[in-house]
N, C-alpha and C positions, 0 to 999 in steps of 0.2 A: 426266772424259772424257765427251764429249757421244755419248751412243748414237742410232740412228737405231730410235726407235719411235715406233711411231703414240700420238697421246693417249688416242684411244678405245680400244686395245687394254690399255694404262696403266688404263686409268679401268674395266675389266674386271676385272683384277689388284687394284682399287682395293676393289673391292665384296667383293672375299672376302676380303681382307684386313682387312676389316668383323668377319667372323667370327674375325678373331686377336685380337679387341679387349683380351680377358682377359691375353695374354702380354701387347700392348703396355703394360699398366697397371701388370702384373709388372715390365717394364722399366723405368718410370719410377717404381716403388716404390726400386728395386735406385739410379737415377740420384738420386733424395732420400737415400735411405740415404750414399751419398759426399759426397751436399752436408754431412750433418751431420756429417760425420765429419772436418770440413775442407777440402775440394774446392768452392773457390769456382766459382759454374755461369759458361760462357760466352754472353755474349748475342750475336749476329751482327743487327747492323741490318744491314737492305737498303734500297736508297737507287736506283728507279730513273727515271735521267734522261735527255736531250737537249736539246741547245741551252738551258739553264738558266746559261748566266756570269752572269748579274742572280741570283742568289738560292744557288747552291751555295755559297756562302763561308757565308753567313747560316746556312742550315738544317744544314752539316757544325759548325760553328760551335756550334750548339744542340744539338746531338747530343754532342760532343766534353765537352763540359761537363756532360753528366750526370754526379749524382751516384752514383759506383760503390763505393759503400760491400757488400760481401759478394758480389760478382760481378764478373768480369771483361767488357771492351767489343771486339768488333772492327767496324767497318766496311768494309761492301761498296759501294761506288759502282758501280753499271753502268747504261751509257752507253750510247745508242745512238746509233752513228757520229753525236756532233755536228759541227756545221761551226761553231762558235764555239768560245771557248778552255774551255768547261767539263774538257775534259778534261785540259788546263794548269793549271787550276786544281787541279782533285783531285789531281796528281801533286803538283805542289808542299805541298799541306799534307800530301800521305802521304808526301813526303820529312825533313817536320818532325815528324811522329804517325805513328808506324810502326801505330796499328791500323786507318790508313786503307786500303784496296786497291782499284785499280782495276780494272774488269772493263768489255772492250766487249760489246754485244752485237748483234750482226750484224742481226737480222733489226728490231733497230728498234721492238717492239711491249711493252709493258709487261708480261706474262705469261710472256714469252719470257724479260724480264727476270728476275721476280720469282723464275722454275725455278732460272737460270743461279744465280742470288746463291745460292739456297737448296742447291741443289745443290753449290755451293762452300765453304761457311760450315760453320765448324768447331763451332760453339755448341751445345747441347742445346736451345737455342731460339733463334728469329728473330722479329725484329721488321719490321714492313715499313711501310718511312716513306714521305712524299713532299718531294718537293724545295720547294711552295708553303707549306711550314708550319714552323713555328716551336714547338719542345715545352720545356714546364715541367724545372727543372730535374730533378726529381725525376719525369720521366715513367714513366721507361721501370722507374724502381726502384716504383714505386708499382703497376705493371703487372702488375708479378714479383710483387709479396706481394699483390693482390684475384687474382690468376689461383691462387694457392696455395690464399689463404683463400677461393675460391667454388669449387676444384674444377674449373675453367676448362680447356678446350684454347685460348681465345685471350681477353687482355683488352686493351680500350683505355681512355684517357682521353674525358672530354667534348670535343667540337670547337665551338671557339670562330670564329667567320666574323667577319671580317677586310676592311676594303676593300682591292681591290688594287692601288690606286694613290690620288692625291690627286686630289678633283677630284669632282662633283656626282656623276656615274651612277658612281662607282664608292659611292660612297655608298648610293646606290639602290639597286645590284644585293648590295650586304653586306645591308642591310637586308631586301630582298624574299628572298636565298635563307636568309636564317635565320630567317625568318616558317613556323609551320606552312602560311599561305595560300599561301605561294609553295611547297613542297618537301617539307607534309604535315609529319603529325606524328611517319609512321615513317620518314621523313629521318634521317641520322647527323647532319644539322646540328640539330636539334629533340629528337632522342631525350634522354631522361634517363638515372639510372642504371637499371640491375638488365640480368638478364640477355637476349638480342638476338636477332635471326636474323641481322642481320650487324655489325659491326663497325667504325669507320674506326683506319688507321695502327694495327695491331695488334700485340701478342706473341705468337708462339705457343708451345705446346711442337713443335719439329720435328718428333718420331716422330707425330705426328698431323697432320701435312700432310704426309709420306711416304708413310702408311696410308692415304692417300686419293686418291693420286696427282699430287698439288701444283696448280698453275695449269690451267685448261684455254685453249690456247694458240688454239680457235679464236677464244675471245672475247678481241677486244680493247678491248674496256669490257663494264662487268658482272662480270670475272673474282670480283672479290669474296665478290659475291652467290650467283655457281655456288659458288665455293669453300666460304664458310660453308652453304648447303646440304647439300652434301654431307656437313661433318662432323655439322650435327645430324643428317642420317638416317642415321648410323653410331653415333649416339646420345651425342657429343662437344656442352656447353655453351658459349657466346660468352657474356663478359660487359664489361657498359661501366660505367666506374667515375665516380662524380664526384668523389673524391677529386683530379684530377690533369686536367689539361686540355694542346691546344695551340691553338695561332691559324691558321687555316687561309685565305692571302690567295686570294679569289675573283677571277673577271672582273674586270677596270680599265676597262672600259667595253660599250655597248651590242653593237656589232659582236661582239665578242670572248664575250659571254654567250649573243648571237643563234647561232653558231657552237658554241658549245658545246655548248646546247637543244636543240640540231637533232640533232646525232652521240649525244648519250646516250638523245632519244626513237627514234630509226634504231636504235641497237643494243638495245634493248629489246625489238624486235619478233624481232629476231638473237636473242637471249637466250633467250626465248618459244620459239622452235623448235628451240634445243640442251637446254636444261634448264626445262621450264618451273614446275618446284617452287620454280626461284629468282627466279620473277617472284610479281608480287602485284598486287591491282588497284591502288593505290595507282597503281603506273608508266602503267598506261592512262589513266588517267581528261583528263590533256591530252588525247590523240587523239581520246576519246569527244566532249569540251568543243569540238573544231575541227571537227568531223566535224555536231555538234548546230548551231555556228557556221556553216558551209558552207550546211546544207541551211533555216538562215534565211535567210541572205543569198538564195537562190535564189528562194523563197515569195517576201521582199520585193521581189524583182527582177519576178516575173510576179505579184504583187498590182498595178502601176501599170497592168495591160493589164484589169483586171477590175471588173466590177460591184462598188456601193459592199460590200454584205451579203459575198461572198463575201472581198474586200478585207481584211475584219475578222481575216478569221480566216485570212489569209493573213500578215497583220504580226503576229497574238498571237504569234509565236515567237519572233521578235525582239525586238520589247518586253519578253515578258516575259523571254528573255536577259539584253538590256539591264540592267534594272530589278536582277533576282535579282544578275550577274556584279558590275555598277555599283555595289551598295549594297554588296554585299562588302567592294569595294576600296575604296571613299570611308571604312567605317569600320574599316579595318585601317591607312589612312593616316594616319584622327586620332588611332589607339592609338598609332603608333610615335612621329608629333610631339608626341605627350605625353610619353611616354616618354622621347624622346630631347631635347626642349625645342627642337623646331629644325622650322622650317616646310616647310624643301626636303622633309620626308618626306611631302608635301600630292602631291609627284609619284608617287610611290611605283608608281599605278595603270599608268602606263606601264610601268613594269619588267617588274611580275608579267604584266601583259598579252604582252610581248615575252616571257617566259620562257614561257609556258602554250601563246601559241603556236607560237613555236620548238618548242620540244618535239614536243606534238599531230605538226603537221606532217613531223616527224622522222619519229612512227611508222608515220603514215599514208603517208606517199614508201616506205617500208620496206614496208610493208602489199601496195600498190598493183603496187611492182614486183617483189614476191617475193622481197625479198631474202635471201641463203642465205653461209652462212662460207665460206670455204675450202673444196676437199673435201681429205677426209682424203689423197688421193694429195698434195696441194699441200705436207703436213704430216710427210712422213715423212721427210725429212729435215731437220726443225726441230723435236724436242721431245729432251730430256731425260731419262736413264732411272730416271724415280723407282719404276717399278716393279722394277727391279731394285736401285736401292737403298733399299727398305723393305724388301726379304728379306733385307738382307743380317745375318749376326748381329751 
C-alpha cells in the first residue's frame, strides 16, 4: 500500500533508525542463521523501465538465466506508463516465467520506481538492474557470496561499456566514457575492485535500504549516489567485486550523449543542494573547465581590440588551454588506437570534448538559474512508506 509521506520526513525516521543499527545486524544474524538451516534466501531484482521494447526482451532474458544455484529469483519490472509495447512484452514472458511481475509506475521517474519494486519485493535482498545492460551469468550469485565474504550492505560486479549501436560515434562515445579522461577514475565505469562510495546495478541486503529510508524521490538522477551516502554515514560498506561483470550499452550517437552530459551535469548541481556529502569534486571539474573555457574565449575575443604587449597576455589563456586540454586528448587517442588496433579512435578528441562540455554546461545552466527539486509539498503525495516499514517487526 502506497502511504502519503513526505521523503524528508522518511529521511528523519531514517537517521535514527541509524541508531537501531545493532538490532538490525541482530536481524540479519537471525536471517543467515535460516539460510543455514536450509531456507534458501529470496533475491528480488528490480528492473526499472519506460519505452525500452528495443532491449527488455534482452536484459529480462539475462536476468532469467542466472544461475540460482542456493537462492531463489523473483522479478519486478516497473514501468513507467510506456507508450510502446514494453509493457506487452513483460506480460507475455511473466505469462511463461511466473517469477516475472509487472508493476507500473505512475509518476514516471526512476526513484519513484526503484521505492515501488522495493516496497513490493518479497526478497531478504534486492538487486537493482537497468534495462541498457546485459549481466554475466553468474552475476547476481557472485554478488551474494563477495557481499557475504566482505560484510557488505550492497555489492556489484565490474561494468563493462558497451557501444550502443553500430556505427563510428557510437564507438567513440564507448571508448571516451570508459577512459578515466572522459568520466575519471572514480566513475562506476573505470573503478576497479575493493570497496566504494557508490556502486552500479547493485545487491543489497533490504533491511539496510529500509533503515535508511530507500530512494530519495526528489533526485531524479544521482539517486544512487544520495543513496550510498547515506548508508556509509549510518556506517554500512559498498563493495565492487571483479570477480563477475556486466556490459553496460552507452549513447548510440553524438546527439543522444550531448543530451545526456547536459541532464547529469544539470542534476549535479540538484544533487549539491539536496545532499551535498553525495557530491565530490570529481562531478565539478566539467563546469570548472567551461566556466575557465568561457572566460578565454572572452580575453581572446577583446585581445583583437588591444595593443600588441597587452594582447599577449590576453590570448596566454587560451593557448595555454589549448596546448594543456589538446595534448591531453591527442595522447589518450593514440593509447586507445593502440590499444584497440583501429585508427577511427584518432577522433576520439571530439567525443570527450562534446562530453566535457555538455556536461560543464549542464551545471553551469543549473548554477546560473538556481535550479531547485520539487518542494516537498509537490512530493507528498508520491513517496512510499519506508519509514513505516523499517519499524515494522
Amino acid at each position: 500500500m502506497l502511504l502519503r509521506l513526505n521523503w524528508s520526513a522518511n529521511f528523519t525516521d531514517a537517521l535514527v533508525d541509524c541508531l537501531r543499527k545493532d538490532e538490525m545486524k541482530q536481524s540479519t544474524e537471525l536471517e543467515t542463521a535460516a539460510e543455514r538451516i536450509g531456507d534458501d534466501p529470496l533475491i528480488s531484482v528490480i528492473l526499472a523501465v519506460r519505452n525500452e521494447q528495443r532491449h527488455i526482451e534482452k536484459v529480462l532474458n539475462s536476468i532469467l538465466h542466472q544461475k540460482t544455484s542456493g537462492w531463489e529469483l523473483e522479478v519486478i519490472v516497473v514501468d513507467g506508463n510506456s507508450s510502446d509495447d514494453t509493457q506487452a512484452i513483460v506480460t507475455r514472458i511473466g505469462s511463461v516465467d511466473r517469477r516475472v511481475r509487472l508493476l507500473v509506475n505512475k509518476f514516471e521517474k526512476t526513484p519513484y520506481a526503484f521505492n515501488l519494486g522495493i516496497e513490493r519485493s518479497r526478497g531478504d535482498y534486492v538487486c537493482i538492474l537497468g534495462a541498457h545492460t546485459t549481466y554475466a551469468q553468474d552475476y547476481i550469485a557472485t554478488c551474494l557470496d563477495e557481499l557475504r565474504t566482505h560484510n557488505a550492505a550492497g555489492c556489484s560486479g565490474r561494468l563493462i561499456v558497451r557501444p550502443g549501436a553500430e556505427g563510428l560515434q557510437a564507438r567513440l562515445i564507448a571508448w571516451t566514457l570508459a577512459h578515466p579522461f572522459g568520466t575519471s577514475t572514480g566513475s562506476m565505469r573505470t573503478r576497479g575492485a575493493g570497496f566504494a562510495d557508490t556502486i552500479p546495478y547493485p545487491l543489497f541486503q533490504k533491511n539496510t535500504i529500509l533503515a535508511v529510508g530507500g530512494y530519495n524521490t526528489q533526485l531524479h538522477r544521482n539517486q544512487d549516489n544520495d543513496l550510498s551516502q547515506r548508508l556509509r554515514a549510518c556506517g554500512y560498506q559498498l563493495y565492487m567485486t571483479d570477480k563477475t561483470s556486466c556490459e553496460y550499452f552507452v549513447s548510440p550517437d553524438f546527439a543522444t550523449l550531448a543530451t545526456y552530459a547536459f541532464t547529469a551535469g544539470y542534476w549535479n548541481f540538484l544533487s549539491l543542494k539536496v545532499n551535498p556529502s553525495s557530491m565530490s569534486i570529481r562531478h565539478f571539474v566539467p563546469a570548472v573547465f567551461v566556466a575557465v573555457l568561457l572566460v578565454s574565449l572572452m580575453m581572446l575575443a577583446v585581445s583583437i581590440s588591444v595593443a600588441a604587449p597587452a594582447r599577449l597576455w590576453l590570448l596566454a589563456p587560451a593557448l595555454l588551454l589549448c596546448v594543456i586540454y589538446g595534448a591531453a586528448n591527442i595522447a589518450i587517442a593514440f593509447q586507445v588506437t593502440l590499444r584497440e588496433r583501429s585508427l577511427e579512435a584518432l577522433l576520439m578528441p571530439f567525443a570527450l570534448f562534446l562530453l566535457h562540455v555538455s556536461y560543464g554546461f549542464g551545471t553551469l545552466s543549473a548554477l546560473m538559474s538556481n535550479a531547485a527539486t520539487e518542494p516537498d509539498e509537490a512530493l507528498m503525495e508520491r513517496d512510499t512508506g519506508f519509514a513505516d516499514m523499517a519499524n515494522k517487526p
